[in-house]
N, C-alpha and C positions, 0 to 999 in steps of 0.2 A: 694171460689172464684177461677173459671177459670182464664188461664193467659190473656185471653184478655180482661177479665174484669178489673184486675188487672192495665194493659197499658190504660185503657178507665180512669180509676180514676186515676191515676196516670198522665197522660195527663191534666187532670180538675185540678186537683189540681195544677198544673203546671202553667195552662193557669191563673186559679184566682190568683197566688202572683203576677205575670207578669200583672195581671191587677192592681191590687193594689199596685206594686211599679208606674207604668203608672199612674196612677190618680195621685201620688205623685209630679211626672216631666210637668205631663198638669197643675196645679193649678199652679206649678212654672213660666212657659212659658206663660199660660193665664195673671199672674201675671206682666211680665215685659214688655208681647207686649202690655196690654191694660188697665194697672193702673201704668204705670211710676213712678219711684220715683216722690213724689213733683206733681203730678196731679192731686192729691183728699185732704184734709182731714178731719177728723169727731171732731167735739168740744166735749170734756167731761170734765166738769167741769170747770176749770179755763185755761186749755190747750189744746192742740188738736192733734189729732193723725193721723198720716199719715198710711192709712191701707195696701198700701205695704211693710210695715215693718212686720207687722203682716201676711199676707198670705206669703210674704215669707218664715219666720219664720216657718210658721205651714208645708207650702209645701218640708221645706227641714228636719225638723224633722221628717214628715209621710213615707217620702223616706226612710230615711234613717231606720228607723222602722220597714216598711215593705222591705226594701230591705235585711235586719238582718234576717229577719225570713222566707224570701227565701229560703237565703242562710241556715239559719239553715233546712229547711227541704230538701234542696237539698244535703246538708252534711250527711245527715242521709239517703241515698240510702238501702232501707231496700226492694229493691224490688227484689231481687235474689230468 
């Protein structure tokens, strides 16, 4: 692999964690401008559950997950 193939992948793979920490912070943001705490919630069983607890939940776990493994493959600069 030529070096500018090398920067072409390199770039991609860049851009896909950076989308995928993004989709972590949009489901967050989608989360708090258009499911409000206390605006919705789902009956299961005898109780019922408020679903922006749960997208939160999931949006700041996926962040943080994909933001780790970013950062792990940004730490690893093996492109010299």
């Amino acid at each position: 692999m030529d070096a500018l193939e090398r920067k072409l992948v390199r770039a991609d793979t860049f851009l896909w964690h950076l989308v995928n920490v993004g989709v972590g912070v949009a489901i967050f943001i989608a989360t708090v401008l258009y499911m409000p705490l206390g605006s919705s919630s789902i009956g299961v069983g005898g109780f019922s559950i408020d679903p922006f607890y749960l997208l939160v939940a999931f949006a700041v776990i996926y962040s943080c997950w994909t933001g780790i493994d970013f950062w792990r493959w940004y730490a690893d600069d093996d492109s010299g």
